[in-house]
C-alpha positions in Angstrom: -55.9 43.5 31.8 -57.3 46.5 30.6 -59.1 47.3 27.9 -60.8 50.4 26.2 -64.0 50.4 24.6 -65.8 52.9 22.9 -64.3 55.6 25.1 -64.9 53.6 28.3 -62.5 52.4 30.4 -63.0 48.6 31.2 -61.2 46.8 33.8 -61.3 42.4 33.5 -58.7 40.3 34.6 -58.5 36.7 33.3 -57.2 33.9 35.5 -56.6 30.6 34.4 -58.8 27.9 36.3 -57.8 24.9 37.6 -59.0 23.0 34.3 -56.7 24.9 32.3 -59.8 27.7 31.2 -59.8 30.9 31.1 -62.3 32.9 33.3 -63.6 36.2 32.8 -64.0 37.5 36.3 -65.8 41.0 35.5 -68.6 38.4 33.6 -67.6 35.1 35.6 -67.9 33.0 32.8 -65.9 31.3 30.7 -64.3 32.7 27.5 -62.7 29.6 25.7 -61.5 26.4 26.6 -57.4 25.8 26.1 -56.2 22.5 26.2 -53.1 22.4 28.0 -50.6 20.8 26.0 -49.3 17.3 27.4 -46.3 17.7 29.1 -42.8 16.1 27.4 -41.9 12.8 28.4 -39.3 12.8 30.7 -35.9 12.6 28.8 -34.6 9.2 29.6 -30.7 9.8 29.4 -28.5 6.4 29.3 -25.4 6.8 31.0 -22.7 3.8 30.1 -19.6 3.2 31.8 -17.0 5.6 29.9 -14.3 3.3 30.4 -16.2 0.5 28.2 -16.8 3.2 25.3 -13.2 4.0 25.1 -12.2 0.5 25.3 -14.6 -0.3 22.7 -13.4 2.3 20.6 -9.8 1.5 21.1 -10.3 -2.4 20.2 -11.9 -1.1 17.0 -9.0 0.7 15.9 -6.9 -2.0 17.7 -8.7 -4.7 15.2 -8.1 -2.3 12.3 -4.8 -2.0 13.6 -4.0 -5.4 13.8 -4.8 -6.0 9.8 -3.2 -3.4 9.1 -0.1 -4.9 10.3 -1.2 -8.4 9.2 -1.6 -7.2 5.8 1.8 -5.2 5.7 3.5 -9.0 7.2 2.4 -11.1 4.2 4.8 -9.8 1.7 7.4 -10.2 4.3 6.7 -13.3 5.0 6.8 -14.7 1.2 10.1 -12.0 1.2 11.7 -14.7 3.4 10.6 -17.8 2.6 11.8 -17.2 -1.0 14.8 -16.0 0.4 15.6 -19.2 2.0 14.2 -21.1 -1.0 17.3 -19.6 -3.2 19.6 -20.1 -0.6 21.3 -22.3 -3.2 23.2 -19.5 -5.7 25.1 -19.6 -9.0 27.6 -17.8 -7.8 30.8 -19.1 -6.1 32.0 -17.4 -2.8 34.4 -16.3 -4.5 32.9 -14.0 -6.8 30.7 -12.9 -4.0 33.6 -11.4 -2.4 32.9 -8.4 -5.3 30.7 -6.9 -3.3 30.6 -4.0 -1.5 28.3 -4.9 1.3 28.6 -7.3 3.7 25.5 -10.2 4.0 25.3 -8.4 7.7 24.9 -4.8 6.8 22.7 -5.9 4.0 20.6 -7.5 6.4 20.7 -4.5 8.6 19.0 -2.6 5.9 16.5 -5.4 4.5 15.1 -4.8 8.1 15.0 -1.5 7.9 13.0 -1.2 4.9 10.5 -3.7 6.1 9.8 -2.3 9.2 9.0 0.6 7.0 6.3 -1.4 4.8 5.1 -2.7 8.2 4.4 1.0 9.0 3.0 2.0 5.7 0.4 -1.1 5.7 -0.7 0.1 9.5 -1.2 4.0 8.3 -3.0 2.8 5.2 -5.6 0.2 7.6 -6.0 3.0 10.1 -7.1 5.5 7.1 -9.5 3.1 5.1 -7.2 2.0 3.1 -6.2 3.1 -0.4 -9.2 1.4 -1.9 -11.2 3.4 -3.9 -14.7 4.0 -2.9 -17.5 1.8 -4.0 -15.1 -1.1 -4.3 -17.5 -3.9 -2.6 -16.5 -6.9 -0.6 -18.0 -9.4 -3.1 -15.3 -11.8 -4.6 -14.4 -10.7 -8.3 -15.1 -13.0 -11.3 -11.4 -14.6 -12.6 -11.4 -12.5 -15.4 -11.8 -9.3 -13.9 -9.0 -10.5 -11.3 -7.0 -11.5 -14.2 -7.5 -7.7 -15.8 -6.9 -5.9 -12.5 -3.5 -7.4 -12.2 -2.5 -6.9 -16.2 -3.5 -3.2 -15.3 -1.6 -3.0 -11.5 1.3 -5.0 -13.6 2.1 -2.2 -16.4 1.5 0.5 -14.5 4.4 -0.8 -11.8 6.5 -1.4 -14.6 6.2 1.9 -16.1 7.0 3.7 -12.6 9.7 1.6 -11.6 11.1 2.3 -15.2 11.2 5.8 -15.1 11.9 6.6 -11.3 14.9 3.8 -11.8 16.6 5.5 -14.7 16.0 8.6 -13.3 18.2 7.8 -10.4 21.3 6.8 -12.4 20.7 9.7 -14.8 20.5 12.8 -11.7 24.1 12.4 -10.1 22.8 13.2 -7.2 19.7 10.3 -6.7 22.6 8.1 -8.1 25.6 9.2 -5.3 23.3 10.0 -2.4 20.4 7.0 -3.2 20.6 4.0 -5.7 24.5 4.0 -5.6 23.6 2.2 -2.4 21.8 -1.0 -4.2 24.7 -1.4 -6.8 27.4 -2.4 -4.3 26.1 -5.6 -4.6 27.6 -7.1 -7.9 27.4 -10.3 -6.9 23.6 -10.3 -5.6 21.8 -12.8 -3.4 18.2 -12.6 -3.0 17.3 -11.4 -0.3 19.6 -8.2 -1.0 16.6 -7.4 -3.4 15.5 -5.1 -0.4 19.1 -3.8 0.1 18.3 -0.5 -1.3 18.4 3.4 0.2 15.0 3.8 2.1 14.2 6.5 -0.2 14.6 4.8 -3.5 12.6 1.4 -1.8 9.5 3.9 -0.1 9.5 5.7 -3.9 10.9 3.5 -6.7 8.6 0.0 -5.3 5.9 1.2 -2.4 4.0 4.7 -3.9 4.5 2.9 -7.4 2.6 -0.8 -6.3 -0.1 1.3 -4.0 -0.7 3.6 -7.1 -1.1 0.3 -9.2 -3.3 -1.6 -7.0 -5.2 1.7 -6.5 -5.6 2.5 -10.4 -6.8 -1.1 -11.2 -8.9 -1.2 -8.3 -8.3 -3.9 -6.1 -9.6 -5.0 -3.3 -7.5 -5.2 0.0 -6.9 -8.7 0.0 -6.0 -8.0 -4.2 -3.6 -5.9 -2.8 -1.7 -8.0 -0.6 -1.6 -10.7 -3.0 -0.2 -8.4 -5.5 2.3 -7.2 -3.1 3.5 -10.5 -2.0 4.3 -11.5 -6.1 6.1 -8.4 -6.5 8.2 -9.2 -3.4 8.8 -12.6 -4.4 9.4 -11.8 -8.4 11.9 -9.1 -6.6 14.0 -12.1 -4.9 13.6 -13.8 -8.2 15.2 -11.5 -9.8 17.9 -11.1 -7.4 19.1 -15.0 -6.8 21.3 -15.3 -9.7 20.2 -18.7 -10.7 19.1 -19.4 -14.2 16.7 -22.3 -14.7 16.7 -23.1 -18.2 13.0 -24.5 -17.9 11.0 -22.4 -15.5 8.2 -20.6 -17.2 8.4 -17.4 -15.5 12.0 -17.0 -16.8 10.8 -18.1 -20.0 7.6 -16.0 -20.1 8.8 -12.6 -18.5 11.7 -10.9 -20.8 12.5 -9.4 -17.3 14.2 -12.0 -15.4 17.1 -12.6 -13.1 19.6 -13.0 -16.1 18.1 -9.7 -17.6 18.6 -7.8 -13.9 21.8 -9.2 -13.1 23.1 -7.9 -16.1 22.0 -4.4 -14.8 24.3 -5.4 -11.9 27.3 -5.7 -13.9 29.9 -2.9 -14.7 29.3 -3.4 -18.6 25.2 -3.4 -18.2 24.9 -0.7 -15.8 23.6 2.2 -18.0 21.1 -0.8 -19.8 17.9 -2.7 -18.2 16.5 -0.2 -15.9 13.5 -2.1 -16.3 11.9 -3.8 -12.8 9.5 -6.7 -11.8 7.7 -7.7 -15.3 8.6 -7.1 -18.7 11.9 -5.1 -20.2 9.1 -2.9 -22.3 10.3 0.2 -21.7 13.6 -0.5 -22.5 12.9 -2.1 -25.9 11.1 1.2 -26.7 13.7 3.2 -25.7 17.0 2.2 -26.3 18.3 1.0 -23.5 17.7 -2.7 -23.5 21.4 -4.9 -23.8 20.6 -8.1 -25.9 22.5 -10.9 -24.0 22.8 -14.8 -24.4 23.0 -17.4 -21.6 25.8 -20.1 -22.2 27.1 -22.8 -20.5 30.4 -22.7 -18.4 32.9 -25.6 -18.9 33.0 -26.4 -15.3 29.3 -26.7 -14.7 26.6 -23.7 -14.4 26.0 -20.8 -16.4 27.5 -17.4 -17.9 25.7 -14.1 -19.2 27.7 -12.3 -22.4 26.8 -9.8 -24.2 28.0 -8.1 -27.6 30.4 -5.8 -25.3 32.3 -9.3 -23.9 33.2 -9.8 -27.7 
């Protein structure tokens, strides 16, 4: 190094020493100590077996998966139990021979539709779920339960309301879409899901996820709450009055009230789905009806319009 001083030119050089000092060799001592700095621990780097990584991460989604898909099978499930449980039907073969479907091409599409909710539940368990956030795995009290389903329970019944009278008011949803679900005048439950893919994806699944989402239910909530509105839906759809049961007694929107929909003199009446026949109180489009007894056994819908 050099250095000047004064006007003198001064050569040094400084060498480190074998202690890590510095050493003047034009003075041969020592200028300052330096501590060398402790060396880094080795970096330890631990090396797994990338095949078990991706098959851990694949079970993980595979678990997810499978819930998903579990999840999605539970309304089906109840779907056909209840199905087979109103086997027994008011109407005759007969007057099933209105239709405009066969039992075989309805089924055709029933499976259609469910392999489409089986889908939607997988895609909805893959993504987390439309739970909101913050809802915690700790079992609700009864009476928020109780509230979360009067809340997911209106706000069904206002969608499937407005989306259903929608589609017999646009000509177009009516020819191209719900036309499809009216060739069955003479229903039979499990023809509930005999509907255009379209008008089941919109007009039943966004409008129970946004429910269950809204009230915010839990995922196991949710699949109970599906699983009532799929076996209300079969409900609805048997054609078989019981004069005691307490959900057709409770629930102004019952299998009398949606077959009527069914028929050619209630078609433009009774959009209302699942619950209550609110809506069409409110607005005009509910057709008052009486249940009566037939002479040979059973019973018969008529309305002001049968006069």
């Amino acid at each position: 190094m050099v250095e000047l001083r004064s006007g003198r030119r001064v050569e040094n050089e400084e060498i480190p020493s074998a202690s890590g000092a510095r050493v003047d060799t034009s003075r041969g001592r020592t200028l300052e100590w330096l501590e060398a700095p402790a060396p880094f621990p080795p970096r330890i780097q631990e090396f797994r077996n990338p095949a078990k990584l991706a098959v851990g991460s694949t079970t993980s989604h595979g678990i997810r998966n499978v819930r998903g898909a579990s999840d999605g099978a539970r309304p089906i499930i109840a779907h056909w139990i209840g199905a087979l449980i109103y086997e027994y039907r008011l109407f005759t073969k007969e007057e099933e021979t209105q239709n405009l479907v066969t039992r075989r091409q309805a089924l055709v599409v029933v499976f259609i539709n469910q392999a489409i909710q089986m889908g939607g539940a997988t895609l909805m368990s893959m993504s987390g779920g439309l739970v909101p956030a913050g809802t915690t795995a700790q079992s609700p009290s009864l009476v928020w339960t109780v509230g979360q389903m009067a809340v997911a329970m209106l706000i069904v019944d206002c969608w499937a309301y407005f989306w259903h009278r929608w589609t017999h008011e646009n000509m177009f949803l009516y020819k191209h879409i719900h036309s499809m679900h009216l060739r069955l005048i003479a229903p039979y439950s499990y023809g509930a899901l005999y509907t255009h893919p379209v008008d089941a994806f919109v007009g039943e699944m966004v409008g129970a996820v946004m429910a269950t989402h809204v009230s915010g239910m839990s995922p196991r909530m949710a699949v109970v709450f599906f699983s009532l509105l799929s076996l209300k839906s079969l409900d609805d759809h048997c054609v078989m009055w019981f004069p005691n049961h307490l959900i057709h007694q409770w629930m102004t929107n019952n299998t009398s009230f949606h077959i009527l929909h069914h028929q050619h003199v209630g078609i433009k009446y009774n959009y209302s789905i699942f619950y209550f026949a609110t809506w069409d109180r409110l607005l005009g489009t509910y057709l008052p009806f009486s249940i009566e007894p037939r002479k040979d056994g059973g019973y018969q819908l008529r309305t002001a319009k049968d006069e």
